[in-house]
C-alpha positions as CSV (number, residue, x, y, z in Angstrom):
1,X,95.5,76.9,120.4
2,X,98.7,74.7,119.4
3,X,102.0,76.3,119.6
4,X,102.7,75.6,116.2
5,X,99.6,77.7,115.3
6,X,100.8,80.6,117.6
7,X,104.2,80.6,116.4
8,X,102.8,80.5,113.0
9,X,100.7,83.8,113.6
10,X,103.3,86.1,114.7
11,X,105.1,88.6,112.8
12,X,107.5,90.9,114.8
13,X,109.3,93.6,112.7
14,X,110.8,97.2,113.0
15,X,110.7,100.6,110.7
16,X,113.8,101.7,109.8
17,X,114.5,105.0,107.8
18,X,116.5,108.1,107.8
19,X,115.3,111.0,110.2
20,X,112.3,112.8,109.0
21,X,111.1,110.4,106.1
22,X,107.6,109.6,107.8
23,X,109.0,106.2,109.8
24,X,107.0,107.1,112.9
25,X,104.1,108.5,111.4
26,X,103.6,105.2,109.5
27,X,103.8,103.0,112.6
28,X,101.0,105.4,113.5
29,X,98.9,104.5,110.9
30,X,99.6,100.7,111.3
31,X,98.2,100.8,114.2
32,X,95.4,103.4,113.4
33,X,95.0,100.6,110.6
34,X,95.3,97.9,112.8
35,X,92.6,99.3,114.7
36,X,94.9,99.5,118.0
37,X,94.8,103.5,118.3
38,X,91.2,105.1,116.9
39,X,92.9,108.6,116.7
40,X,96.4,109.0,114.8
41,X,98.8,111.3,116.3
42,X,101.6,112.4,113.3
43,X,104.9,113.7,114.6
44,X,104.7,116.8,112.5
45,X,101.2,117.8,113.8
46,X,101.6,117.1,117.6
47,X,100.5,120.3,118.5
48,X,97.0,120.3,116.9
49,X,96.6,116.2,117.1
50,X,97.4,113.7,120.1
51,X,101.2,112.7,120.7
52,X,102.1,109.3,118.9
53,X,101.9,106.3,120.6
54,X,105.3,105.5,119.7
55,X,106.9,108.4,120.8
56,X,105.8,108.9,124.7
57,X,109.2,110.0,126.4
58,X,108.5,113.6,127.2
59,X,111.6,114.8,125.6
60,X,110.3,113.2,121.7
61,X,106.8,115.0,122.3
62,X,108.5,118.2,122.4
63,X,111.4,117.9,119.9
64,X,109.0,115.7,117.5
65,X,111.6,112.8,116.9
66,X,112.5,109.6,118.3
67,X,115.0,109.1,120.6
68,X,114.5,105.8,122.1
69,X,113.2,102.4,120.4
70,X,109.7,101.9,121.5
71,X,107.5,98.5,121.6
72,X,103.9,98.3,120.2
73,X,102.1,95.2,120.5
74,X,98.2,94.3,118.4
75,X,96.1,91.5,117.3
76,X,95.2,92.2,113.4
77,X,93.4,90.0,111.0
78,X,94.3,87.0,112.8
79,X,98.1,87.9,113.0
80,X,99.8,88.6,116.4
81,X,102.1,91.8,115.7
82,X,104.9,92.8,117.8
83,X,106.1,96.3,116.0
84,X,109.3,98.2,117.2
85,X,109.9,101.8,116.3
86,X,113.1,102.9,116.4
87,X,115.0,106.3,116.3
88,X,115.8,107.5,113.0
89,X,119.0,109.7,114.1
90,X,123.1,108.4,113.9
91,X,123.3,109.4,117.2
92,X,121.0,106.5,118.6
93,X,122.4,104.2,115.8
94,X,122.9,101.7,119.1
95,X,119.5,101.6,119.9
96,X,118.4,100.8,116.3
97,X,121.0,97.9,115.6
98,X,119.7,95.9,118.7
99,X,116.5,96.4,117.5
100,X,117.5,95.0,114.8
101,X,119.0,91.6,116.6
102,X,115.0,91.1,117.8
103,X,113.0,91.5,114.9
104,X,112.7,89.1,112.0
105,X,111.0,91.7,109.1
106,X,112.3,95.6,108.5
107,X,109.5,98.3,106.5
108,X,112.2,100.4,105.4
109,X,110.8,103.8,104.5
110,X,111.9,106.5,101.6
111,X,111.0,109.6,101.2
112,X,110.0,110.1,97.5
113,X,111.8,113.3,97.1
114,X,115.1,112.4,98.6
115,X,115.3,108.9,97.8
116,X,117.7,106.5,99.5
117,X,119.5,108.2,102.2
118,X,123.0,107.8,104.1
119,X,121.2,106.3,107.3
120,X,118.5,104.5,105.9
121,X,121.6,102.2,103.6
122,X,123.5,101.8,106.6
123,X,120.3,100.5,108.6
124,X,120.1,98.5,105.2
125,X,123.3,96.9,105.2
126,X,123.0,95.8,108.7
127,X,119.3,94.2,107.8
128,X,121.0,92.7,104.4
129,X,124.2,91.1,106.7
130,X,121.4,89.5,108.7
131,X,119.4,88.2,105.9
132,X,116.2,90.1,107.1
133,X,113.2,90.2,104.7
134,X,113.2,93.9,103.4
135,X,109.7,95.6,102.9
136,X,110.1,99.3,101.3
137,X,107.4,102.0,101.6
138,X,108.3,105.0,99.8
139,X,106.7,108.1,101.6
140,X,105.1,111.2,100.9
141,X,103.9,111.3,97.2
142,X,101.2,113.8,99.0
143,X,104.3,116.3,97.9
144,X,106.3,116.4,94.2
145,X,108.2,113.3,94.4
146,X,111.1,111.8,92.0
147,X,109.6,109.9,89.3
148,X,108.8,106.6,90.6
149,X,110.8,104.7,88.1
150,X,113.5,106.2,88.6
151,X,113.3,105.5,92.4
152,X,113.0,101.8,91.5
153,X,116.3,102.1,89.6
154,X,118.1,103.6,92.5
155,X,116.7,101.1,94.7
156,X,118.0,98.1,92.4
157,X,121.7,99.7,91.8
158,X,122.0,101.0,95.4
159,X,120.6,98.3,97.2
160,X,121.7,95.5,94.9
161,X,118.0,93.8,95.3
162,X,115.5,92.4,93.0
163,X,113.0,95.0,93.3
164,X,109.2,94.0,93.0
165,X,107.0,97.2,92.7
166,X,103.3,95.7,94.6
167,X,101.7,98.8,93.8
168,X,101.9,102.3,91.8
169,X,101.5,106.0,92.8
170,X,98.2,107.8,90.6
171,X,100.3,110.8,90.5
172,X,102.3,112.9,92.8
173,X,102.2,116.5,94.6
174,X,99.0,118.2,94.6
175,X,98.1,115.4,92.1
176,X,97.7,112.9,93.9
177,X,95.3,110.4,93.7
178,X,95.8,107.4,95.5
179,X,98.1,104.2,94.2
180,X,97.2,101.0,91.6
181,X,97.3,97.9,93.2
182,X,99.4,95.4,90.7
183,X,98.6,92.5,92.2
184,X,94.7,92.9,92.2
185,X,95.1,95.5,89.4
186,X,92.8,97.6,91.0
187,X,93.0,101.5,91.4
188,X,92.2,103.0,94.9
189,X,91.0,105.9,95.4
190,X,91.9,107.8,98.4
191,X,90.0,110.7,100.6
192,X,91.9,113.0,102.3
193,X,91.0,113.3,106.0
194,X,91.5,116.0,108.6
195,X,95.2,115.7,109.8
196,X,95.0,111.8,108.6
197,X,94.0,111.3,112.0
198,X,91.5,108.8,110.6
199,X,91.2,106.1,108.3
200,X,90.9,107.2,104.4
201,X,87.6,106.2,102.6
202,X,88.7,104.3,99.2
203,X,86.8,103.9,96.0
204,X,88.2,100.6,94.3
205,X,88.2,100.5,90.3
206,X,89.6,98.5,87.2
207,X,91.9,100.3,85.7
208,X,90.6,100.3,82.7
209,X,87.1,102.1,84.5
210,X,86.1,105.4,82.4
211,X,86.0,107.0,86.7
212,X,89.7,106.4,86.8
213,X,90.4,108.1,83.5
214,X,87.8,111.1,85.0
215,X,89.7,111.3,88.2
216,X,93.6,111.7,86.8
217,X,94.2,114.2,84.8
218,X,95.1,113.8,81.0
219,X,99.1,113.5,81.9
220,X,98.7,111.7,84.6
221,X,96.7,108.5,83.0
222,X,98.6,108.6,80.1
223,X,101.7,108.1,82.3
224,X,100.6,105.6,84.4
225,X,99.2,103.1,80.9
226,X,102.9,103.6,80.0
227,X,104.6,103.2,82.8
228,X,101.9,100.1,84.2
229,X,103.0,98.9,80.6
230,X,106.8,98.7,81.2
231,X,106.7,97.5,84.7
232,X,104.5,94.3,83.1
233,X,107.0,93.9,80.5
234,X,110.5,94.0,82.3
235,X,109.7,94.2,85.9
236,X,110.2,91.8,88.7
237,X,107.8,89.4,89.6
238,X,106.9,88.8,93.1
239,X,109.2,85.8,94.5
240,X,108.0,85.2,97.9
241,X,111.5,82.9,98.2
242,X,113.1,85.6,97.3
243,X,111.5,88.3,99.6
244,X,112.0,85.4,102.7
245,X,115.8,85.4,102.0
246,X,116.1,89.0,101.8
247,X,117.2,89.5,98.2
248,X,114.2,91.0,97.0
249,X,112.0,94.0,98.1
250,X,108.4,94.8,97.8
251,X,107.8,98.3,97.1
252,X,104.7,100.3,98.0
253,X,103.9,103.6,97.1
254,X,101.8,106.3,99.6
255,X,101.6,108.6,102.0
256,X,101.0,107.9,105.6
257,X,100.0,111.3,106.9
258,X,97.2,111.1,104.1
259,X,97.1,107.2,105.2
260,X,97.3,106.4,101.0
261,X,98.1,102.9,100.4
262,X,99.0,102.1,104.5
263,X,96.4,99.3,104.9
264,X,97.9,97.7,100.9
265,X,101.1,97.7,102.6
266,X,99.9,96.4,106.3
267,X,98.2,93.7,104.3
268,X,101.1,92.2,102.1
269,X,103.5,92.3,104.8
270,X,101.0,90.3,107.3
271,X,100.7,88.1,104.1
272,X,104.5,87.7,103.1
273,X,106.8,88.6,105.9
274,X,108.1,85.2,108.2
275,X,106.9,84.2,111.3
276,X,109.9,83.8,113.7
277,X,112.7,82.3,112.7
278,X,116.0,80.6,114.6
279,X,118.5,82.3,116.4
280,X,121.8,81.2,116.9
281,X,123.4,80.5,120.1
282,X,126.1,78.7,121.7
283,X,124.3,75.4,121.7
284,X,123.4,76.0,117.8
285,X,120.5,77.0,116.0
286,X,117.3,77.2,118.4
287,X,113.9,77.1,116.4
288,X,110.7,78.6,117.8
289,X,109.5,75.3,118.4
290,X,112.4,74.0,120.3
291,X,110.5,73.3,123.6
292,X,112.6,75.1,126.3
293,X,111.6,78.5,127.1
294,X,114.7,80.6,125.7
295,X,115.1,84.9,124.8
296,X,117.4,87.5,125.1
297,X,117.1,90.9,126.7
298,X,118.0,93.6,123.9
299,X,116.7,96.5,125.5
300,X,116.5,98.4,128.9
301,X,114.5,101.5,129.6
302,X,114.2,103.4,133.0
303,X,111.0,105.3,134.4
304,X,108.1,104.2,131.8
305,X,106.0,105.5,134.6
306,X,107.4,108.0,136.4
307,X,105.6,107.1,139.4
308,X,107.7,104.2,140.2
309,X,111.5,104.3,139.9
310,X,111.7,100.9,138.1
311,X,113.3,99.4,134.4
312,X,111.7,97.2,131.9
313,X,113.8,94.8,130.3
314,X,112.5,94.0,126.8
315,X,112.6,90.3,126.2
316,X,112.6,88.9,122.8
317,X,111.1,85.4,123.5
318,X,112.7,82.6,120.9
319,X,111.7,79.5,122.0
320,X,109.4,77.2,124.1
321,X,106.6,79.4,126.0
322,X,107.2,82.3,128.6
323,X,104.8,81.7,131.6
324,X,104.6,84.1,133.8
325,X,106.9,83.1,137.5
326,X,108.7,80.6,135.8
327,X,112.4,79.5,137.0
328,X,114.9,80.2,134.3
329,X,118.7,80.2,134.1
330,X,120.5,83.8,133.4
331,X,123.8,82.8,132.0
332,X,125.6,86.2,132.8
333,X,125.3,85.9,136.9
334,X,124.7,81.9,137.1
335,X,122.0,82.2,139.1
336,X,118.3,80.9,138.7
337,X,116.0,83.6,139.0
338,X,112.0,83.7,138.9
339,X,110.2,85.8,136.4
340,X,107.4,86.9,138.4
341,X,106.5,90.4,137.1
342,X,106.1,90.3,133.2
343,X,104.4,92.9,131.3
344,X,102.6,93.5,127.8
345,X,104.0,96.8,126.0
346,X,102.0,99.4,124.5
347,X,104.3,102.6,124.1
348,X,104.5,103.4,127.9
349,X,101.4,101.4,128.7
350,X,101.5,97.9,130.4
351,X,99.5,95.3,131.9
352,X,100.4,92.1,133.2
353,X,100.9,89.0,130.5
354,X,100.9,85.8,131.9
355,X,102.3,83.9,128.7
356,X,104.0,84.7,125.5
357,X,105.3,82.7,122.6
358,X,108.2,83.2,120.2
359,X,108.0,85.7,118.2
360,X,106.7,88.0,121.1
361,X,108.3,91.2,122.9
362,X,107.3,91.3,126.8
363,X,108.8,93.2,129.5
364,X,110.3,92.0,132.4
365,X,110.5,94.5,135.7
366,X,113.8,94.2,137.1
367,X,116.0,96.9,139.7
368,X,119.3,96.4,138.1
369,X,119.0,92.9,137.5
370,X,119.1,92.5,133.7
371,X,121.6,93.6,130.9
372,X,121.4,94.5,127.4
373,X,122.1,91.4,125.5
374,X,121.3,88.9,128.6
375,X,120.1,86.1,127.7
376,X,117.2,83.9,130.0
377,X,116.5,80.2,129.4
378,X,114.9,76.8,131.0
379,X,117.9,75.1,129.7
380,X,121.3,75.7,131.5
381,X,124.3,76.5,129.4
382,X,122.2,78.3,126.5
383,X,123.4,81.7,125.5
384,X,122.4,83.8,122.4
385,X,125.2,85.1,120.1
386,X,126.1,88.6,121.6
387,X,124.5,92.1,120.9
388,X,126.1,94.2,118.4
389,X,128.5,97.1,120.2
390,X,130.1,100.4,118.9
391,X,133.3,102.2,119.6
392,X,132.2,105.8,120.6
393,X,133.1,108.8,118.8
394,X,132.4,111.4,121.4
395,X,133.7,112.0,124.9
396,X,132.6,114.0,127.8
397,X,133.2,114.2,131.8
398,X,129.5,114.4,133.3
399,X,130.0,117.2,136.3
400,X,127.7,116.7,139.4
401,X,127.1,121.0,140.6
402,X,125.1,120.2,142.9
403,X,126.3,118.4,146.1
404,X,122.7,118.4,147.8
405,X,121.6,116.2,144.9
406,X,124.5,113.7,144.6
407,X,122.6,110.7,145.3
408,X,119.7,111.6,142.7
409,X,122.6,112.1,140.2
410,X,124.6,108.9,140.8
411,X,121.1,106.5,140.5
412,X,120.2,108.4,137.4
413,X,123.5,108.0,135.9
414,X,123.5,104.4,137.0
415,X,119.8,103.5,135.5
416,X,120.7,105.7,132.3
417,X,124.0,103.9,132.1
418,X,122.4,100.4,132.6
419,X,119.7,101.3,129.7
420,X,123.4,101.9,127.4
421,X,122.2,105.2,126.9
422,X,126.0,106.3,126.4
423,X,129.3,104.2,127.9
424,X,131.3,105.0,131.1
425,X,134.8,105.1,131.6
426,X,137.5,105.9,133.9
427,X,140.2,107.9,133.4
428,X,143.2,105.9,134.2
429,X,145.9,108.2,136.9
430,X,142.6,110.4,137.3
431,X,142.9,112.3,140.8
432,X,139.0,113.2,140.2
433,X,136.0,110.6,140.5
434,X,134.5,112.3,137.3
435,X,133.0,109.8,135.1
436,X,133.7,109.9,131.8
437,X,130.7,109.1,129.2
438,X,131.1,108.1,125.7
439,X,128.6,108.4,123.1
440,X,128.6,107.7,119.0
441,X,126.8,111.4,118.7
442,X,126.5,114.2,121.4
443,X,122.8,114.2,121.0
444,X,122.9,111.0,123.3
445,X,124.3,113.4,125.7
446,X,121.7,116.2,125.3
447,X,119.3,113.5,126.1
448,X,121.1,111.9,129.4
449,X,121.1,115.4,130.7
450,X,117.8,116.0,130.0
451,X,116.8,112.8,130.9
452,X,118.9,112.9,134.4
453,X,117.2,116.5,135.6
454,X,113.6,115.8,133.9
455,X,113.1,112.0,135.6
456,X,115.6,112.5,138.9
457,X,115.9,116.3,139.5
458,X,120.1,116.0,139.1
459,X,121.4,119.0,137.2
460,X,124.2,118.6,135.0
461,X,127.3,120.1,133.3
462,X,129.2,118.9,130.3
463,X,132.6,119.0,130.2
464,X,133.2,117.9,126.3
465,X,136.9,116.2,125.7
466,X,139.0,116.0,122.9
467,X,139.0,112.4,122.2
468,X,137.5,111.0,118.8
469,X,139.0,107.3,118.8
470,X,138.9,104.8,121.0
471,X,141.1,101.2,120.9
472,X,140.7,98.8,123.4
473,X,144.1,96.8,124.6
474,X,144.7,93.4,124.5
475,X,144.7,92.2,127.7
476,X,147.9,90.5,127.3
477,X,149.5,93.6,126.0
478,X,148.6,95.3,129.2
479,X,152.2,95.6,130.6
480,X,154.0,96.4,127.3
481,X,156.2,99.5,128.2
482,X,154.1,101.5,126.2
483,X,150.8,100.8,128.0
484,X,152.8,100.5,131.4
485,X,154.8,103.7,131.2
486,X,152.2,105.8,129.6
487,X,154.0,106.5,126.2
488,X,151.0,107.9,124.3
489,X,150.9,110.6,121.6
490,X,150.9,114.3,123.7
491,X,147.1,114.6,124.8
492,X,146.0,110.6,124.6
493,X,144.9,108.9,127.7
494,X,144.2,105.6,128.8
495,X,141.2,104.6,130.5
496,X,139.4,101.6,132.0
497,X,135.4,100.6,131.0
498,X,132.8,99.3,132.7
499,X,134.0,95.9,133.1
500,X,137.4,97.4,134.2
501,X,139.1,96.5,130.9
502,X,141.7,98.6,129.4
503,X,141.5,101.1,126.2
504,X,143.2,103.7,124.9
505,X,141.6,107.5,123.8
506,X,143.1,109.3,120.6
507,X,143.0,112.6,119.1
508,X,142.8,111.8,116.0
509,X,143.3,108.7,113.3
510,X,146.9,110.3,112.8
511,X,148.1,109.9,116.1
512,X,146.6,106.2,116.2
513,X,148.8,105.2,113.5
514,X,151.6,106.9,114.8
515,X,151.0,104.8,117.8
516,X,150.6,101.8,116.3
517,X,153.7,102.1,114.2
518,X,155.8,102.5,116.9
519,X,154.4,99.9,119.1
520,X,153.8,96.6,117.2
521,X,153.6,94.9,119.8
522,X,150.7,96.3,121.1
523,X,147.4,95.2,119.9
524,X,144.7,97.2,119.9
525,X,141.1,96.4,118.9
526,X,138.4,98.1,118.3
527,X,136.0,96.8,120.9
528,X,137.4,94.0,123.4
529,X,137.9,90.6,121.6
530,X,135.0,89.2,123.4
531,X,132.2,91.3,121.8
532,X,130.9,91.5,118.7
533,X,132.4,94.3,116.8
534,X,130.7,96.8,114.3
535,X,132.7,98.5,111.8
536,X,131.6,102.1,111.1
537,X,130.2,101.5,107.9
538,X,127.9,99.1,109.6
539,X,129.2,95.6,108.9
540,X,130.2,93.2,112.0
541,X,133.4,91.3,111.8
């Protein structure tokens, strides 16, 4: 097949929502749909059901959440998907937002009760910067749910979208039937099966079938004429220009641990979202079809299999074709390196893929060799715009208690660190070799410690530190008296990163003003000049 044609069949996208509104139990069901999995595993009912696919890390099987991003790749219906689940939590807000940089569709899903939540808009605004196409699949009308009109309201004022609802709920709660299908205008049916763990038989009608009328109950079809009514009158109409330029969302109603209205929505997206699309870089805009092999690296995880000590680097291929031992040019070391072990992704399951084509996520084996936001190409002097970074919120020194296990602790730290699990500092003056770690919540550091005795046997002890804001200094500022002679607020520190550059640690937002108004002539940034910067309600600048 042509490349065009491959190109053409790909659709890679992520979930986004706010913790607990059924994000991983949909991807679940996509691919319970998608007939990748035969046997769903919902996060809520792990105990009775298998684990998710999604969710394989040890530490998400027993706390039922997502921690890490995780990359799921199956052939449905003609259409080559590449789907990335991603943790719902602030605390792994990182994670999520590079995520975010590889895909090129979002399902954003809403839990019918709650409605749009603080995480889920600020996943949104980031999506809406980007100009990703928006899919919304609002979740869990198995339960009383917020009248669904009123949802489509909140979604237009809150989101400032045209909203197009594709299909409508047959009721809510204990009531619930199944959802109407606006584009077919069909009703479907749904069965409940045991623990959704497999697909729902559907019985298809016309609306205006005396069966439907038997299966709703008296209030129930009277409010779906009326509201079916108004939604033909003043609703949006589907604008698949629209919906490709990310000002209008398609809404579908369901529940996916019931798996109602999962394959409509699996279905329309195939059917609407884009197949890859451009990527700036520092040589321009680089299409799919450009013929030079080109991707970026976006993600790095340690121990997949815990039987070898080794990292996958997730590639996010966006150019030309990835053959497996090609030479390409990594931009960050200027060396030429050969990709000889490449990998197909399924949750933690892998198996060798000899070519790949944009759109695609594949994994690349590497001991230290790759870094988030790398980028690998056949043509020299090609780099993607960088990753998205954050200024951490929380500081802690990381204590080693055991000096039998030393090593085991400095090579977890170092893989964890290398994944970007948290940030590492230094303490500038520091008599102690202690690192210090930086994280934007402190349940990144619940999971490095787990993560550090689980996967290398290195115990741990948090020390947490006072610190809630972070600048980063100039480089020419450096030897202002200020910075030289250490005349920070009672408390403040400065410290060094990774890459040895120079940044100062606050108490508070008081005593960074105070700073700042005394020293002019220090500037201070709030990550160094030459990254990316994310503002805390989401938007880069």
């Amino acid at each position: 097949m042509s490349m065009e044609h491959e190109i053409a069949r790909r659709r890679t996208f992520a979930i986004i929502s706010h913790p607990d509104a059924g994000k991983t139990t949909l991807t679940e069901k996509f691919l319970l749909y998608g007939g990748a999995v035969q046997l769903a595993g919902s996060v809520t009912a792990r105990k009775a059901q298998s684990a998710t696919t999604s969710d394989w890390m040890e530490l998400e099987k027993q706390r039922g959440i997502s921690v890490s991003s995780t990359v799921l790749q199956f052939e449905y219906r003609g259409f080559c998907i590449n789907l990335l689940d991603t943790p719902g939590h602030r605390d792994f807000s990182e994670d999520t937002y590079r995520v975010l940089m590889a895909v090129d569709a979002v399902v954003m899903v809403i839990d019918a009760a709650k409605g749009i939540e603080s995480q889920t808009l600020k996943l949104f605004e980031m999506c809406r910067l980007r100009g990703i196409p928006i899919f919304t699949f609002v979740n869990k009308f198995d339960r009383p749910a917020r009248d669904p009109l009123a949802i489509i309201d909140e979604l237009e004022q809150t989101l400032q979208l045209h909203v197009c609802a594709m299909n409508w709920p047959l009721g809510d709660g204990a009531e619930f039937r199944g959802v109407y299908d606006r584009q077919r205008r069909q009703a479907h049916f749904f069965e409940r099966t045991p623990g959704g763990a497999y697909r729902s038989p559907v019985a298809v009608h016309d609306v205006s079938d005396p069966q439907v009328r038997e299966r709703l109950s008296q209030t129930t079809y009277a409010a779906l004429l009326e509201q079916l009514e108004m939604l033909d009158a003043a609703g949006e109409r589907l604008d698949p220009a629209l919906v490709a330029s990310g000002d209008m969302t398609p809404v579908f109603f369901g529940s996916a641990i019931n798996n109602f209205g999962v394959h409509l929505l699996l279905d329309a997206f195939l059917d609407f979202a884009p197949p890859p699309r451009p990527r700036r870089s520092s040589k321009g805009l680089i299409a799919p079809r450009h013929p030079a092999f080109s991707g970026f690296i976006f993600k790095i995880q340690s121990n997949m299999d815990p039987k070898h000590r080794d990292q996958i680097a997730f590639l996010r291929v966006c150019s030309g074709v990835f053959t497996r031992d090609m030479k390409v040019f990594h931009p960050r070391t200027g060396k030429s390196l050969r990709l000889a072990s490449s990998q197909r992704v399924f949750g933690r399951d892998r198996e060798t893929v000899d070519t790949a084509y944009p759109g695609d996520v594949i994994g690349l084996v590497g001991h230290g060799v790759f870094g988030i936001g790398d980028t690998l190409s056949e043509e020299e002097g090609l780099a993607f715009d960088p990753l998205p970074q954050f200024p951490p919120e929380c500081f802690a020194l990381l204590h080693n208690p055991a000096s039998s296990a030393y090593k085991r602790f400095r090579t977890g730290l170092e893989h964890l660190l290398q994944e970007g699990a948290v940030q590492a500092f230094s303490l500038t003056d520091s008599l102690q070799n202690i690192p210090l770690l930086g994280a934007v919540g402190v349940l990144q550091f619940d999971v490095l410690q787990y993560r550090l005795e689980s996967e290398y046997g290195a115990a741990s002890r948090l020390e947490p530190m006072p610190w809630r804001v972070i600048r980063w200094v100039h480089p020419d500022d450096i030897g202002q008296a200020a910075i030289r002679d250490r005349k920070l607020p009672t408390g403040c520190r400065l410290a060094t990163d990774a890459a040895g550059r120079t940044a100062a640690l606050f108490n508070t937002d008081w005593e960074l003003r105070y700073f700042t108004e005394k020293n002019p002539a220090v500037r201070l940034t709030r990550l160094p000049s030459v990254l990316q910067r994310v503002d805390n309600d989401g938007d880069v600048a």
